[in-house]
N, C-alpha and C positions, 0 to 999 in steps of 0.2 A: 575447535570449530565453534563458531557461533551460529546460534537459530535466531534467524530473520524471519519476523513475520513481514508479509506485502497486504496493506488494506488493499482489499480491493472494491470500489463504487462504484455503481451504473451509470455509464457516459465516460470513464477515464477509460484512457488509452497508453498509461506507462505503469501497467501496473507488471506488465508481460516482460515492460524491459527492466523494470528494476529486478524481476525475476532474473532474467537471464543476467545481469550484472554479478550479485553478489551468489548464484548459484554455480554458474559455467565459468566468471571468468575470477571470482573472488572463491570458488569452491566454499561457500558456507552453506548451511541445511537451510532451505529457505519453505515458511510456510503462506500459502496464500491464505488470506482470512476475510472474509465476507464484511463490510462494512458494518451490520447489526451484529456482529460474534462479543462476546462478555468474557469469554474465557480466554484470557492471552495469559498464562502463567506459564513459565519455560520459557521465555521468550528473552532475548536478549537483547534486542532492537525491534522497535515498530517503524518501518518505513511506509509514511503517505504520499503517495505517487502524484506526481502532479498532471495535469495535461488538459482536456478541453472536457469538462465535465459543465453543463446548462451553460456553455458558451467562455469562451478564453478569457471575456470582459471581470467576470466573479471569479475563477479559480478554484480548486479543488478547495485549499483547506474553507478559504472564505464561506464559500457554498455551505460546507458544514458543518463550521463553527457555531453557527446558531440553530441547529436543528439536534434534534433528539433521535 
């Protein structure tokens, strides 16, 4: 079994279904992790959820490609 983390950011909306993706229908351990978290060790995948974060126009990762 593998441990998924899910970033999760303020304004996304798929961060609930990649959960239920690889938890309920892929059965791996999945962990939800806060967007500012430092500590992803254990972790066997980081999945960034896409969806309408500050508008569909920018896009999730884009948005926070350049921020800190």
């Amino acid at each position: 079994m593998m441990k998924i983390g899910v970033v999760v950011f303020p304004g996304s909306n798929c961060d609930h279904d990649c959960q239920h993706i690889f938890k309920d229908v892929l059965g791996q351990y999945v962990e939800m992790i806060w967007h500012k978290e430092t500590l992803l060790a254990g972790l066997d995948a980081i999945v960034l959820p896409g969806g309408f974060s500050y508008g569909d126009y920018c896009g999730l990762a884009r948005s926070r490609g350049s921020r800190r």
